[in-house]
C-alpha positions as CSV (number, residue, x, y, z in Angstrom):
1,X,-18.6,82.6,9.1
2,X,-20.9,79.6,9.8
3,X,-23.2,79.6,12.4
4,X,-21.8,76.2,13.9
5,X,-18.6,78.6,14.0
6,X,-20.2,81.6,15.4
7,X,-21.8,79.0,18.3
8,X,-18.5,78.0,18.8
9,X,-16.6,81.2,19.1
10,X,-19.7,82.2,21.9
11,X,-19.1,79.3,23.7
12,X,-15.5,79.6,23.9
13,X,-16.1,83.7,24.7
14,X,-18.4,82.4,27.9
15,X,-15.6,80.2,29.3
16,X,-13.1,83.1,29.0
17,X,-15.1,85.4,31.0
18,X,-16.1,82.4,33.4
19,X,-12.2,81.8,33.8
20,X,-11.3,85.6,34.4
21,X,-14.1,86.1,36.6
22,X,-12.9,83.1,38.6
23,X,-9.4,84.3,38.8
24,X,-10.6,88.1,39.8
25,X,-12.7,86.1,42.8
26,X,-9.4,83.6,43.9
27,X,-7.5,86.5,43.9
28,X,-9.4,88.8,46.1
29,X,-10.1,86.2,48.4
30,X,-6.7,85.4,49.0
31,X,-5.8,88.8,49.5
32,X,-8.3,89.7,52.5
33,X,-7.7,86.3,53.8
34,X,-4.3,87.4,54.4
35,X,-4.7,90.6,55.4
36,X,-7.3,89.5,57.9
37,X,-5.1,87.2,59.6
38,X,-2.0,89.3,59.6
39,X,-4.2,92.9,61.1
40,X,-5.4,90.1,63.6
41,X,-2.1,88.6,64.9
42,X,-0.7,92.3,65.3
43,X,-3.6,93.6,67.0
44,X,-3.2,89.8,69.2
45,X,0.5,89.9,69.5
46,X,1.5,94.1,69.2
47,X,4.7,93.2,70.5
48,X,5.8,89.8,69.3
49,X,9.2,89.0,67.8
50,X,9.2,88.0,64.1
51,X,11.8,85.5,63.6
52,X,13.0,85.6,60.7
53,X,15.5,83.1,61.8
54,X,13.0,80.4,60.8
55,X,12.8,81.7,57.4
56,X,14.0,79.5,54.2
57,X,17.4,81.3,53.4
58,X,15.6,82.4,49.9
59,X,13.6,84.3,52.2
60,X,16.2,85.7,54.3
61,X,18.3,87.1,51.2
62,X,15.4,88.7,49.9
63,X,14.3,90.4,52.9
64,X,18.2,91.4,53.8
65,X,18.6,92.5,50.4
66,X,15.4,94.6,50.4
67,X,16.7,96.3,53.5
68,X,20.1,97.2,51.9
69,X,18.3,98.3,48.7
70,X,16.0,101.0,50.7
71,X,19.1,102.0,53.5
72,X,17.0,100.9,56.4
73,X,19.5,101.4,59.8
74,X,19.9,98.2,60.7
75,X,21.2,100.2,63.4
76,X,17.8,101.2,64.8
77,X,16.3,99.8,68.1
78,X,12.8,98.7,66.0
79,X,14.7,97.1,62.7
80,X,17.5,95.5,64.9
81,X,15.2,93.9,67.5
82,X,13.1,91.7,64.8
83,X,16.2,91.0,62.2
84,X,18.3,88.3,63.3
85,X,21.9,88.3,62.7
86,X,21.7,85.4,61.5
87,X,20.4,86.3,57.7
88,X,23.3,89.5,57.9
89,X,25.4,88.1,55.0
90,X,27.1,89.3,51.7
91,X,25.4,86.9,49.8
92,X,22.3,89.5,48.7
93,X,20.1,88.7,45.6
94,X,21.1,90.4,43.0
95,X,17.6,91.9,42.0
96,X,14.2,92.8,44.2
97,X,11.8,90.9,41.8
98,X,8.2,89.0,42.4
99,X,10.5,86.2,40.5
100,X,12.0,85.5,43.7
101,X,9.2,84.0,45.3
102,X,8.4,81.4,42.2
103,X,9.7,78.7,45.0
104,X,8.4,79.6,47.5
105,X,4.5,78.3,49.0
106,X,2.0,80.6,49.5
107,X,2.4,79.7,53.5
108,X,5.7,80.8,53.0
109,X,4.9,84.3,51.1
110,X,2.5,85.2,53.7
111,X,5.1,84.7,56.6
112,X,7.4,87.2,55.1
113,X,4.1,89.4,54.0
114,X,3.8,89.4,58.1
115,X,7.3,90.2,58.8
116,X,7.1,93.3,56.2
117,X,4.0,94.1,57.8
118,X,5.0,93.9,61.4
119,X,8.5,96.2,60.2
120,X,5.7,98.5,58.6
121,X,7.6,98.1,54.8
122,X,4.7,99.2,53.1
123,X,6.6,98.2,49.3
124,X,8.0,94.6,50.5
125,X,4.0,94.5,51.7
126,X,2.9,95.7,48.1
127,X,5.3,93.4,46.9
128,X,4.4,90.1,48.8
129,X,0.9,91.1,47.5
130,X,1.4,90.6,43.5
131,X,3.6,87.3,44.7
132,X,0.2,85.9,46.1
133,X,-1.7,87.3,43.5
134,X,0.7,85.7,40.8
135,X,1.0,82.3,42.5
136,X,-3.1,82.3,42.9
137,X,-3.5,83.3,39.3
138,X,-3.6,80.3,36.9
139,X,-2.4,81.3,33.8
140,X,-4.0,80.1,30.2
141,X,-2.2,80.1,26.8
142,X,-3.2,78.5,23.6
143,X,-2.5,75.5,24.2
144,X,-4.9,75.8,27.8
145,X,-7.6,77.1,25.0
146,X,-7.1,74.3,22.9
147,X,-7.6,71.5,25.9
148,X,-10.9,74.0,26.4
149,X,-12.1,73.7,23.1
150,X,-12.0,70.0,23.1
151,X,-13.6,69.2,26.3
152,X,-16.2,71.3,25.5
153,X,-16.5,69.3,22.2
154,X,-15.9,72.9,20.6
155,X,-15.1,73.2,16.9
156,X,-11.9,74.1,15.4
157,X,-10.4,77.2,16.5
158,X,-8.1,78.6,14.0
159,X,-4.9,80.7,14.9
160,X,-6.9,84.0,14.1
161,X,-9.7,83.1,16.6
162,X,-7.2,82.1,19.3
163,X,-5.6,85.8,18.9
164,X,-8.7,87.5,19.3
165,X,-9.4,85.8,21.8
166,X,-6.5,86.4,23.3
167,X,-6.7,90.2,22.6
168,X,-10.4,90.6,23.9
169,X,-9.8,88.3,27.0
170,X,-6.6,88.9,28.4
171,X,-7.2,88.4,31.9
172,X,-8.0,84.6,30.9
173,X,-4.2,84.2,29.2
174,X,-2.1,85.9,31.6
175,X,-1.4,87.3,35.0
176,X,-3.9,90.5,34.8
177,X,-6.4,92.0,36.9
178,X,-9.7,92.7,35.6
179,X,-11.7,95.2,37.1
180,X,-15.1,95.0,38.0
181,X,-17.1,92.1,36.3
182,X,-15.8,93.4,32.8
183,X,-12.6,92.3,30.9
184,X,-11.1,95.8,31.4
185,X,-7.2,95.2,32.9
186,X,-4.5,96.4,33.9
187,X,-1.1,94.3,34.3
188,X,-0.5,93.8,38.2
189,X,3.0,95.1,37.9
190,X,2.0,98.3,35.7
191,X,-0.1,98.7,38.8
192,X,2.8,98.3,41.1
193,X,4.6,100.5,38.9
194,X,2.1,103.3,38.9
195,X,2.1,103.2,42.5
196,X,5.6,103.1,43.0
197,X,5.5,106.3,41.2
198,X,3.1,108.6,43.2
């Protein structure tokens, strides 16, 4: 390999970790910005009314359908007082999935991470959680390394390169969460998974 090659490959290698590093950092921002503000509006408000009447009807299927899924009485004096009747329907999602919130804002993920707070579903919560993480998350493929690699002024990268690359910085290609300031990962919805599980 030539050592205009080898500079190249380091170069490239610095902006992968610079990228995953950067993603680790948006991420955990964004997750104790929103925590922060939803402990403080319950602590502010203990017993204010969610209404989940103002919701995007997206929204109001998913939660609905999240209830149905897990049995929760909608019976129940706590449930029925913050769930309007008013997103009560037949028309349920037909899967609980992050992709249900690819439409939605990140304003609007957070209001129904408050509402699952507030109702105390710790898995919608969970949930909500890799939706924010996944919309903050800026996923890079090859063709994101190649537009890289050229406004670095970067030599060619052949299809090889780009897989190691790939291989040895995943958390710069895809929605993963490194850990520490290494490029150790884990997928977010293994995690989820994993939890699930316990």
């Amino acid at each position: 390999m030539s050592i205009e090659k080898q500079q190249n490959i380091q170069q490239t290698e610095i902006l992968l970790v610079e990228i995953s590093n950067k993603k680790v950092c948006q991420l955990d921002k964004r997750i104790i910005q929103v925590s922060n503000l939803i402990q403080q509006q319950i602590n502010d408000n203990p017993n204010e009314v969610i209404h989940l009447e103002l919701l995007t009807e997206d929204q109001k299927e998913f939660v609905q359908h999240y209830l149905d899924m897990h049995n929760y009485d909608l019976t129940d004096s706590k449930v029925k007082q913050h769930i309007q009747s008013s997103i009560l329907s037949d028309n349920f999602v037909n899967a609980l999935d992050v992709q249900l919130f690819e439409n939605m804002s990140v304003l609007e993920i957070s209001q129904v991470l408050k509402a699952a707070a507030y109702l105390q579903i710790d898995q919608l919560i969970q949930l909500c959680n890799v939706a924010l993480a996944t919309k903050i998350y800026l996923p890079y493929d090859e063709t994101s390394l190649q537009a890289i690699k050229e406004s670095q002024n970067l030599g060619e990268l052949n299809e090889e390169d780009i897989i190691a690359m790939k291989e040895k910085y995943p958390c710069a290609f895809s929605n993963y969460e490194c850990t520490n300031n290494t490029n150790e990962y884990t997928s977010i919805n293994q995690n989820q998974q994993q939890q699930d599980n316990l």
